[in-house]
Backbone as numpy.savetxt, mean C-alpha at the origin, in Angstrom:
# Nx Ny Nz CAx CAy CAz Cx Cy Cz
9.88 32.52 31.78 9.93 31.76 30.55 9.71 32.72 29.38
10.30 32.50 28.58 10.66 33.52 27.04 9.04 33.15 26.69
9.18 33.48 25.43 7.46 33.50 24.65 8.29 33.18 23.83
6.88 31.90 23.32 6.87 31.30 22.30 7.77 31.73 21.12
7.54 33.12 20.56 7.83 33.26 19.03 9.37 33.59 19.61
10.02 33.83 20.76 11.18 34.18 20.70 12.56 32.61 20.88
11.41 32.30 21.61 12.03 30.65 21.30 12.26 30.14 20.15
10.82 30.27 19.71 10.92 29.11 18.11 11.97 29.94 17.47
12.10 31.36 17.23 13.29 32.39 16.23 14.90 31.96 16.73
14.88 31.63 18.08 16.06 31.11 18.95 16.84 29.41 18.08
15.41 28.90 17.96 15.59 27.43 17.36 16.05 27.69 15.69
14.84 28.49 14.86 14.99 28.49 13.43 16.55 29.48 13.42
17.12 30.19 13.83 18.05 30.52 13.77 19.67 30.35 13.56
19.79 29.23 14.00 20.56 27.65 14.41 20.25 27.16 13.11
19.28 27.09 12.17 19.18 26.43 11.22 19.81 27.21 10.02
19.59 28.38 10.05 19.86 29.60 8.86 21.49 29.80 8.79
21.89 29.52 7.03 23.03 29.21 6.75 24.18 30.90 7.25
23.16 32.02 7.23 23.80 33.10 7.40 24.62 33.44 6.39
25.99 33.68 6.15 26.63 33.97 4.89 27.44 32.66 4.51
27.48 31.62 4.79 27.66 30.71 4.80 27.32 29.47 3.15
26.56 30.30 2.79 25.46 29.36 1.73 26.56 28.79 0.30
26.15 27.53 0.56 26.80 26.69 -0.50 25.64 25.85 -1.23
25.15 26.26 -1.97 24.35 25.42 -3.10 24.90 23.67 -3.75
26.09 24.33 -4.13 26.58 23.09 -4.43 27.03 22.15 -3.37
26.90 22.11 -2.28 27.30 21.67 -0.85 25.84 20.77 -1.25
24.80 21.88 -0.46 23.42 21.20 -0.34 23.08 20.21 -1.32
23.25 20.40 -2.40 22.47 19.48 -3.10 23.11 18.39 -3.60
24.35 18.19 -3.35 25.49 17.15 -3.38 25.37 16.04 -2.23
24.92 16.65 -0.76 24.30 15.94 0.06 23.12 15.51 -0.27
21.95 16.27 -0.56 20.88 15.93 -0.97 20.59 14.83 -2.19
21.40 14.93 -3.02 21.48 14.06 -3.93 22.16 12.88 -3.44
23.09 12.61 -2.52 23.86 11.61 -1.80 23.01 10.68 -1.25
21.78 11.46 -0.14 21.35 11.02 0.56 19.47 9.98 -0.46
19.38 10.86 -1.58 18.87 9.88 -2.30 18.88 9.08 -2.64
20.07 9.10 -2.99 21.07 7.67 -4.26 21.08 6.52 -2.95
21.43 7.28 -1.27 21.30 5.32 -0.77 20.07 5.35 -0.47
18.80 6.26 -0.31 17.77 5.58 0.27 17.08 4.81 -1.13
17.49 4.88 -2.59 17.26 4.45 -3.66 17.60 2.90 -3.78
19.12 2.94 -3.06 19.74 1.69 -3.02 19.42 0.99 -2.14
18.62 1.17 -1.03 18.40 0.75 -0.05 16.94 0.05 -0.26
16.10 0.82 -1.20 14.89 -0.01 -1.59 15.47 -0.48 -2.33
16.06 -0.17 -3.56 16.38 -1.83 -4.66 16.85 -2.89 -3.51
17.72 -2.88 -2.76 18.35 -3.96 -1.91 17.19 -5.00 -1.19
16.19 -3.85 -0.72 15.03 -4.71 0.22 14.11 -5.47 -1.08
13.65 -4.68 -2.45 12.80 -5.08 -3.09 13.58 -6.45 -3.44
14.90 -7.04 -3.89 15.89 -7.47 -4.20 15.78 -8.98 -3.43
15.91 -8.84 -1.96 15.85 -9.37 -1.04 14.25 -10.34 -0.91
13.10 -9.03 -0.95 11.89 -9.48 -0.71 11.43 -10.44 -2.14
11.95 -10.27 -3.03 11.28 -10.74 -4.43 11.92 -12.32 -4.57
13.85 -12.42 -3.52 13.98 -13.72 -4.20 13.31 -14.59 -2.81
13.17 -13.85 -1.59 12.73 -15.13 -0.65 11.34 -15.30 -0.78
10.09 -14.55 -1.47 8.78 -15.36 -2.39 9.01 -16.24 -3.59
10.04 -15.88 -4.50 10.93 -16.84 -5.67 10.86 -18.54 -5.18
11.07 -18.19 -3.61 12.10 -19.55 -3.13 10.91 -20.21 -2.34
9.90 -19.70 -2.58 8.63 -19.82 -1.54 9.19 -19.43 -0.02
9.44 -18.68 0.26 9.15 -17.89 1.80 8.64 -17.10 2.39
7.87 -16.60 2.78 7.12 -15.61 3.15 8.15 -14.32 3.93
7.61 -13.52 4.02 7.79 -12.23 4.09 7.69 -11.66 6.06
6.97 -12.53 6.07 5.95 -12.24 7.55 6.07 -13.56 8.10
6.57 -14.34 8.80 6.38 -15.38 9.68 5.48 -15.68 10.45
4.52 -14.76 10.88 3.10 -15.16 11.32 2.28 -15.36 11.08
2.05 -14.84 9.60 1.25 -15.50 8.83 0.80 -16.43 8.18
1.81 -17.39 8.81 2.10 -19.32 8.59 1.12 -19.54 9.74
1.88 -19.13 10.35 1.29 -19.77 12.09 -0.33 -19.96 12.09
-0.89 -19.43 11.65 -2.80 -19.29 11.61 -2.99 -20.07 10.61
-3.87 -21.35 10.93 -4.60 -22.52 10.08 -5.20 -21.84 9.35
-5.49 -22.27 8.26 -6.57 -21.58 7.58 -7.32 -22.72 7.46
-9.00 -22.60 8.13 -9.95 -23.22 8.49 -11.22 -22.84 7.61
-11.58 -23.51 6.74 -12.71 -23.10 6.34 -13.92 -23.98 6.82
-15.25 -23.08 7.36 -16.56 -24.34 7.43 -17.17 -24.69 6.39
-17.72 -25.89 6.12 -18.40 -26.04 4.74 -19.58 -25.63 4.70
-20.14 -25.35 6.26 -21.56 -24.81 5.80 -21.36 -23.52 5.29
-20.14 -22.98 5.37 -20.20 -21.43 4.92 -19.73 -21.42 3.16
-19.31 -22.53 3.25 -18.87 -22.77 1.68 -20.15 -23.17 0.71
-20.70 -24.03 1.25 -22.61 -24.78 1.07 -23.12 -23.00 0.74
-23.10 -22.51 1.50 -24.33 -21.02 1.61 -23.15 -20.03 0.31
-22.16 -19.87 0.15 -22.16 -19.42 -0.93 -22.47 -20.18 -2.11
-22.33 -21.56 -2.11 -22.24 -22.06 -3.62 -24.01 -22.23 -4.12
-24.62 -22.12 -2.60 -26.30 -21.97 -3.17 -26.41 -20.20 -3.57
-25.72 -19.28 -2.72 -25.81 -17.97 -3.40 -25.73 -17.65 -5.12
-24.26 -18.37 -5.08 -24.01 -17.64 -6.43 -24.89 -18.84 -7.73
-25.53 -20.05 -7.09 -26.07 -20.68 -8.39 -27.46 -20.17 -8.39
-28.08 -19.34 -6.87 -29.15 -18.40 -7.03 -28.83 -17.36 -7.87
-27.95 -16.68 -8.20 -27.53 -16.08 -8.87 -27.39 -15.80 -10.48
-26.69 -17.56 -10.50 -26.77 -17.92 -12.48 -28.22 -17.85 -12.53
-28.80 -18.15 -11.60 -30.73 -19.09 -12.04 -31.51 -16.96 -12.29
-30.74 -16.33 -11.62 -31.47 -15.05 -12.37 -30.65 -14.58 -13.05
-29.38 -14.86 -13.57 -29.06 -14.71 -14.77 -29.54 -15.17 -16.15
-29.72 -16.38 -16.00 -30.26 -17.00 -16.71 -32.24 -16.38 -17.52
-32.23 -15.80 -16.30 -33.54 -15.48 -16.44 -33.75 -14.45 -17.56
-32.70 -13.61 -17.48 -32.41 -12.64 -18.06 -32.29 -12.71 -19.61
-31.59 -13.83 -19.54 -30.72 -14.42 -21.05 -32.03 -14.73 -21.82
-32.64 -15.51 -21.09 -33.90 -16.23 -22.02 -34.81 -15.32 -22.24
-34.84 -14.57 -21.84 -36.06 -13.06 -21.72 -37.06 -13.32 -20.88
-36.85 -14.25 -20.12 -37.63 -14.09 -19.12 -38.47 -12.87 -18.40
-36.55 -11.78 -17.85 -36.94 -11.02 -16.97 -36.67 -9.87 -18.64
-36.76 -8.63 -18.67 -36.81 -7.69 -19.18 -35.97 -6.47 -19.10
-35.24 -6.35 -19.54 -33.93 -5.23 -18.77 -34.31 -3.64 -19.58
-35.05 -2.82 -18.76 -35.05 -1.71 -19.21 -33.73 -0.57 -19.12
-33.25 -0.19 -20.66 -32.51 0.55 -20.52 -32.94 1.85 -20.00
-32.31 2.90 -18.88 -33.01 3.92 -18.60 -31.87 5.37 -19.68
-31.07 4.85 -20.00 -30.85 5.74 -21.58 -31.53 5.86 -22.44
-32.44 4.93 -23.04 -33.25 4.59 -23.94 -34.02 5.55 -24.25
């Protein structure tokens, strides 16, 4: 079996234009091959923007799963966040004292 670096030079070799070199070739492809993968996202963005327009989703499985909420879990935030206003509040009235540490 050959070694490594004489392989890979075997492979990159095959790639090298040799006297061959056309600039304006390359970048006529290169620029070709932009312009459809360009067109190819406007087409999908195109596509994806009017079937949410029309209400459809994107993903079809993401219908399929109920969305289930428990109320005790709804109960335990709505006591969180009115624990919350009640030390806001605290604040407002001067209750609590807010030291600036810029100050």
């Amino acid at each position: 079996m050959p070694p490594f670096r004489h392989t890979l030079a075997a492979h990159l070799s095959r790639l090298s234009y040799g006297s061959r070199l056309d600039p304006a070739r390359d970048w006529s492809i290169l620029l070709t091959l932009a312009g459809l993968v360009l067109v190819l996202i406007l087409v999908w963005n195109a596509w994806a923007f009017n079937t949410v327009v029309n209400g459809g989703v994107l993903d079809p499985r993401a219908t399929t799963s109920p969305s289930a909420f428990s109320q005790a879990s709804l109960d335990t935030i709505r006591t969180l966040f009115s624990e919350r206003a009640g030390e806001d509040a605290k604040y407002q009235d001067g209750t609590y004292r807010f030291a600036d540490p810029s100050q």
